[in-house]
Each structure stands twice: as C-alpha cells, then as structure tokens.
C-alpha positions as CSV (number, residue, x, y, z in Angstrom):
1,X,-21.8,18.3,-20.7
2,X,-19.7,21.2,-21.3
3,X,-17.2,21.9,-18.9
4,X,-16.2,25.3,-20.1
5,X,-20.0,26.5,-19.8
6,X,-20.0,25.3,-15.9
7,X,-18.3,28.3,-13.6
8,X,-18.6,25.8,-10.6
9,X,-16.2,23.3,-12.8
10,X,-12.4,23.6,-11.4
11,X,-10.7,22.9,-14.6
12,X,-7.0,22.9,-12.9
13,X,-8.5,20.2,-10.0
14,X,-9.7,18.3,-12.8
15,X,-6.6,18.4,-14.5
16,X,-4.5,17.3,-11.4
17,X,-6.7,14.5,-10.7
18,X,-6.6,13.3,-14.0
19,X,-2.5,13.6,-14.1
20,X,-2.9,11.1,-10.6
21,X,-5.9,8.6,-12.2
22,X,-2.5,7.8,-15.3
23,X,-0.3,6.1,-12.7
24,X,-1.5,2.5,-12.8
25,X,0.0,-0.9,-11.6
26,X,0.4,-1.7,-15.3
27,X,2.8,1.5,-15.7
28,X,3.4,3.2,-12.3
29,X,6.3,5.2,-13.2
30,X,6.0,8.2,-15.4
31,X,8.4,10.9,-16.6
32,X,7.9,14.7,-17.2
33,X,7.8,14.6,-21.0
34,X,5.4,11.5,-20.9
35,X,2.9,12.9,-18.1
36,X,3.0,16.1,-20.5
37,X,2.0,14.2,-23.6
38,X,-0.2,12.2,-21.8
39,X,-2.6,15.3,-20.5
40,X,-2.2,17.0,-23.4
41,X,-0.4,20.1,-21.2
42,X,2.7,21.8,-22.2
43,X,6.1,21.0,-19.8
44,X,6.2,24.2,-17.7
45,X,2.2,23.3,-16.7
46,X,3.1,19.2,-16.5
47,X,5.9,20.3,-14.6
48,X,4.3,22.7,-11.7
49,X,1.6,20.1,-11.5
50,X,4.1,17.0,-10.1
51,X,6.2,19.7,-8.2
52,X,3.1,20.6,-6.5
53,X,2.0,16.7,-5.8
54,X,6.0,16.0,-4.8
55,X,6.1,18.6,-2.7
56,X,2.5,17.2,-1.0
57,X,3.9,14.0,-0.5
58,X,2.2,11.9,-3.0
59,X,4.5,11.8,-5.3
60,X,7.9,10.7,-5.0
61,X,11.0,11.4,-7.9
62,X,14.1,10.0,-8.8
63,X,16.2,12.5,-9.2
64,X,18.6,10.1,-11.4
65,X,16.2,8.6,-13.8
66,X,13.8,12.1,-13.9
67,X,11.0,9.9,-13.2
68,X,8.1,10.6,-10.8
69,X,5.8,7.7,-8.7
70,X,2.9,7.3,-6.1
71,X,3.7,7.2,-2.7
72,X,1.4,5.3,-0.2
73,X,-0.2,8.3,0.6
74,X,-2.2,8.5,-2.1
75,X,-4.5,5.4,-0.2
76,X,-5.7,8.2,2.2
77,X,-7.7,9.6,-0.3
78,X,-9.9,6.5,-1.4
79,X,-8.7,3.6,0.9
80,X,-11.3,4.5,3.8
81,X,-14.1,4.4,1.0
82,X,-14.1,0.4,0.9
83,X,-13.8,0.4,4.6
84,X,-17.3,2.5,5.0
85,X,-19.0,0.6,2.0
86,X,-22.1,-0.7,3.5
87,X,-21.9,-3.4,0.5
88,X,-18.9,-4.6,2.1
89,X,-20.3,-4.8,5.6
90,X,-23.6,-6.4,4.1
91,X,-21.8,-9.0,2.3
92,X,-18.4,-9.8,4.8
93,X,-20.5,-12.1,7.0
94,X,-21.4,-14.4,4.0
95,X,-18.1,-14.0,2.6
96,X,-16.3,-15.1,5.9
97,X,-18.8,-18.0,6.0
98,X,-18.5,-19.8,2.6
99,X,-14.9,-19.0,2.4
100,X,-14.2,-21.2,5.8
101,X,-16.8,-23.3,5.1
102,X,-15.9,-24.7,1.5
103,X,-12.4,-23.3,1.0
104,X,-12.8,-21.1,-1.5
105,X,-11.9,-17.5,-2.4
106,X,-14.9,-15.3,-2.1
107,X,-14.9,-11.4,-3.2
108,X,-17.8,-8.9,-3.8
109,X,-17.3,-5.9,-6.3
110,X,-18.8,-3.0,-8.2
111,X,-18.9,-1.5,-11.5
112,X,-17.5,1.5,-12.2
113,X,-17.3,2.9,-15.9
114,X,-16.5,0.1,-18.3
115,X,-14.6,-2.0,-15.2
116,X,-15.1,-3.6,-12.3
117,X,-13.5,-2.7,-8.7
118,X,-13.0,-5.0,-6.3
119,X,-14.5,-3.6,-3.0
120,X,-12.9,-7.3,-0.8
121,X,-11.4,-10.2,-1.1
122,X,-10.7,-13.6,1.2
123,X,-8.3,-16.2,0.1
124,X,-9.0,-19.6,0.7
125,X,-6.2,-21.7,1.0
126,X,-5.6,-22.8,-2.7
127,X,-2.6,-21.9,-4.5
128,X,-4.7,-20.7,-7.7
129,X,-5.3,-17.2,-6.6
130,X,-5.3,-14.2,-8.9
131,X,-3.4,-11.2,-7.5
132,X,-6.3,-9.0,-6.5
133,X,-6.9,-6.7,-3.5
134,X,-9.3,-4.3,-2.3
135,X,-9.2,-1.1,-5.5
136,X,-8.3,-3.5,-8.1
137,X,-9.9,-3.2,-11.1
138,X,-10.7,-6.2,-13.5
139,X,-11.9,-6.3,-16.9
140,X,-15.7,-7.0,-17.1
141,X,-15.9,-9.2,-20.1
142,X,-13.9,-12.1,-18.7
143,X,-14.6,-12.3,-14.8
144,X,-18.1,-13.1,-13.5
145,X,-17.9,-10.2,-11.0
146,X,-18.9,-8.5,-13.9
147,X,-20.8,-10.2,-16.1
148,X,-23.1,-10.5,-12.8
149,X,-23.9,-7.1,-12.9
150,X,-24.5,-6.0,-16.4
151,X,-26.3,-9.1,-17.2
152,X,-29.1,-8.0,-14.3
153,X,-29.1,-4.4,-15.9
154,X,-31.5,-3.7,-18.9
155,X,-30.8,-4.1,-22.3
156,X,-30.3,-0.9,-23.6
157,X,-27.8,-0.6,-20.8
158,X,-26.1,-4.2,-21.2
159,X,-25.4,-3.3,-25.2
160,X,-23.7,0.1,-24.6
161,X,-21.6,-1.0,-21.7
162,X,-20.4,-3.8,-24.5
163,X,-20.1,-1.5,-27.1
164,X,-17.3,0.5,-25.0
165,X,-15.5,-3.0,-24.0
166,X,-11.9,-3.7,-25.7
167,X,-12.8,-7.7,-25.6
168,X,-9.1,-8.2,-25.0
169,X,-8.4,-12.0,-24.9
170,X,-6.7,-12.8,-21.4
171,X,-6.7,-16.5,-22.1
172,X,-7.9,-18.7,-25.0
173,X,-11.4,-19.0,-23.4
174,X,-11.6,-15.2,-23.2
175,X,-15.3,-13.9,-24.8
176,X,-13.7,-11.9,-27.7
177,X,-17.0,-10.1,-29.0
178,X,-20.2,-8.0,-28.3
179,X,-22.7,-10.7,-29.9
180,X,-20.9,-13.6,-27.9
181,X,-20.4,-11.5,-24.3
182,X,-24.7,-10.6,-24.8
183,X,-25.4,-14.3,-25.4
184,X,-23.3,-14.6,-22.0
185,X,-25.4,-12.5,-20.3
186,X,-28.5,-13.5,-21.3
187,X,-27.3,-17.5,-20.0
188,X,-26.6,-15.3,-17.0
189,X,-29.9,-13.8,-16.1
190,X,-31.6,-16.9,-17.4
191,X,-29.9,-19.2,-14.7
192,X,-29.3,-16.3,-12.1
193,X,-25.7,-16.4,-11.9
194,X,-22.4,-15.8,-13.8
195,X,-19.5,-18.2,-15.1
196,X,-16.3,-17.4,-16.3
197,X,-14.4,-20.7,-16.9
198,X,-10.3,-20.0,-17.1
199,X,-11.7,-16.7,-18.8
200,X,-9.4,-14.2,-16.8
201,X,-6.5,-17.2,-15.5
202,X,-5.9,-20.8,-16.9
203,X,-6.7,-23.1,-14.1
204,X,-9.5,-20.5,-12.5
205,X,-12.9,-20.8,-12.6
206,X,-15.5,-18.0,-11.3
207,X,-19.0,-18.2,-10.3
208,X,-20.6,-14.7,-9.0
209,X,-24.4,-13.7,-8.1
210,X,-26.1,-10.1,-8.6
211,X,-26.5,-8.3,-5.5
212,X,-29.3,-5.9,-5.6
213,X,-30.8,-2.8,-3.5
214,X,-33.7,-2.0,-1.7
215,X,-35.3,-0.7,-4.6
216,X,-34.3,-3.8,-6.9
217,X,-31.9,-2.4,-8.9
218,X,-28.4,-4.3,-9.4
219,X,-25.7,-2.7,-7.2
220,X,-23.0,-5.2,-6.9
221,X,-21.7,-8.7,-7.2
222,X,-20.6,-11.9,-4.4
223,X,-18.6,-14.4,-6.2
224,X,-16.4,-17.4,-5.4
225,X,-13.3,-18.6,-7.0
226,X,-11.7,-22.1,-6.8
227,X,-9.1,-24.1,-8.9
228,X,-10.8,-26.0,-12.0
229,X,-9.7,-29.0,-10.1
230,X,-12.1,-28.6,-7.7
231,X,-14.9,-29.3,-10.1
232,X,-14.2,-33.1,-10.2
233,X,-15.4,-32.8,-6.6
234,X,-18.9,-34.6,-6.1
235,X,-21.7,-31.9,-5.4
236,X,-19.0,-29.3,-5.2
237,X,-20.3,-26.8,-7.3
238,X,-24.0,-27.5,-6.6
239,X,-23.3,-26.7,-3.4
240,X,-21.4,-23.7,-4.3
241,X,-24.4,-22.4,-6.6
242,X,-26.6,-23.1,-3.4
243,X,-24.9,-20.6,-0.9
244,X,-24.8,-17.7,-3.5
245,X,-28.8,-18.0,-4.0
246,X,-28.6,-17.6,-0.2
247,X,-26.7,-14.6,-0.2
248,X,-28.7,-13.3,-3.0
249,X,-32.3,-14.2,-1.4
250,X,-30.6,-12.6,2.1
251,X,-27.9,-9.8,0.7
C-alpha cells in the first residue's frame, strides 16, 4: 500500500514511532547523527523528533556523550498489552501448573512479523535459563515457540515467512536454511509439537505446542524449557509431551 495516496496516513507519527521501534536491547543507545542516518531524515528533523520524545519523558540524553536512550516510560505504551492478553490469561493456569509440578520453565508466545514475542514466562528452578521476559523477541528458526506456530500455518504461508528469515546460526545445532527449517516443520505438524534441541542455547532444550482459536486457526504457542540433562531422566520428557497435548486439547 501506498502511504502517500492515504490522507488518513500520519506520515510524521509514523516517522516518530519508527525512530522509537530502532532502540533495541542489542543497541539501546543512539546518537543524533546515527538516528538521522538510520531514518533516512536530515539532522534538524532527527533532531526536533528526540527533543520532542526528551522533552516527553521517554527519552533520556547524555549531555556528555550526545547520546539519547529509553526511559522506563516507554513500558506504558505496550506493557499493559501482555497484561490484558486473553492468551496469557487462558494459558497462566497451565503454565503455573506444569512449571510447579515438573520443574521446568514454561512460556507462551506469539508471532509477530518474522519473530516471535514472548507474551510470559515462569522460571523453574534450574540454572539453564535464557534471559527472556515478557516483550522479548526471539528468532523463529531456532526456538520451538516458533516453529510451533508456523509449522500449524499453511504452506504457502510457512514458505514465505522462511523466505524472509536470516537463518542466523545461534549455536552449532542452529537450522541454517529454508529447505532444512520446512523439513522441521513438517516433523512438527506430523508429531504435533515442536523441538529445538540447544538450537537457541548450548545446554537448552525446547519443546512447544500450537495453541489455536475458536475458529481453528493457530494463534499462539505453550512451551517448556529444561536443561539437556534433564532428558536422562526416566519418562521425563514423555511426560512432558503429555501435559502440552493437555493444554492443547484444553487451551
């Protein structure tokens, strides 16, 4: 779509939240010259728009190093939105429930564009924990949150959501391609769940579940996490696998 053709279309808000959506954990600090080039705006404009976000409190700048940064106050605008999901409501009972009851980390997530967002997360008591929180976003080639989802989404869908991934390797057992992650998928739907073994952290091992709406359609994904050396555990992940088809027969 054409956003120059749209008179409803507010270029300038567009803009702003665009200049926000650049600060990210992986670079959270920004300076006028780099947010300019980043937006593709000239200085005076880059300029006026992190005045304006200063000035509204969510943005904070060093006045030494010329750099500008988030302040908390930018969690009004979306941290209420995981607290209202109904997905997170649905599923925090089960999640609560197989998290005390076999010690493992359970979290439920969605996709948006080409990643995944974590919507919760409960830490079991194991030290192998990836740093992830409510917001987070996770790449969906290497976690089963993800591959969860797209592998219960058609075809046509599954191959251009692959086609847009950057398959970057995170470990050594990282899927690294499109024709490897759709055989993935398609072990997925076949068995009903997802796996991703030390794909996203050496030592981690993932098993998720689609979690689907009234009308059938994937919508989410419930998924535990646990230490690999919890898999020499008799039964351990059989009874794991068991508790998700639960949640999925009852989510």
């Amino acid at each position: 779509m054409d956003d120059s053709a749209d008179r409803e279309f507010v270029n300038s808000l567009a803009k702003g939240l665009n200049l926000l959506m650049c600060f990210t954990k992986d670079r959270p600090v920004w300076s006028l010259t780099e947010m300019a080039r980043a937006n593709q705006m000239n200085l005076p404009t880059a300029r006026r728009y992190l005045h304006t976000f200063t000035k509204l409190g969510f943005m904070v700048k060093d006045e030494t190093a010329k750099t500008f940064q988030l302040t908390p106050r930018v969690l009004q605008l979306g941290g209420w939105v995981f607290e209202s999901m109904t997905i997170r409501n649905r599923l925090m009972p089960y999640m609560k429930s197989i998290r005390n009851d076999l010690d493992v980390t359970t979290h439920c997530a969605i996709l948006e564009g080409n990643e995944i967002v974590a919507v919760e997360r409960l830490l079991s008591s194991d030290v192998v924990n990836i740093d992830l929180s409510a917001g987070s976003r996770l790449p969906i080639h290497a976690t089963s949150l993800g591959k969860a989802i797209v592998a219960f989404m058609d075809y046509g869908e599954q191959k251009k959501i692959a086609s847009l991934l950057e398959f970057r390797p995170l470990t050594p057992h990282t899927i690294t391609d499109v024709k490897s992650f759709l055989r993935d998928l398609k072990k997925t739907h076949s068995r009903g769940y997802a796996v991703a073994d030390q794909e996203l952290n050496i030592g981690l091992k993932t098993l998720a579940i689609p979690v689907f709406d009234k009308k059938g359609m994937v919508e989410a994904s419930f998924g535990v996490s646990f230490p690999l050396s919890r898999t020499q555990e008799q039964g351990f992940e059989d009874r794991l696998i068991e508790r998700l088809f639960e949640v999925r027969n009852k989510g």
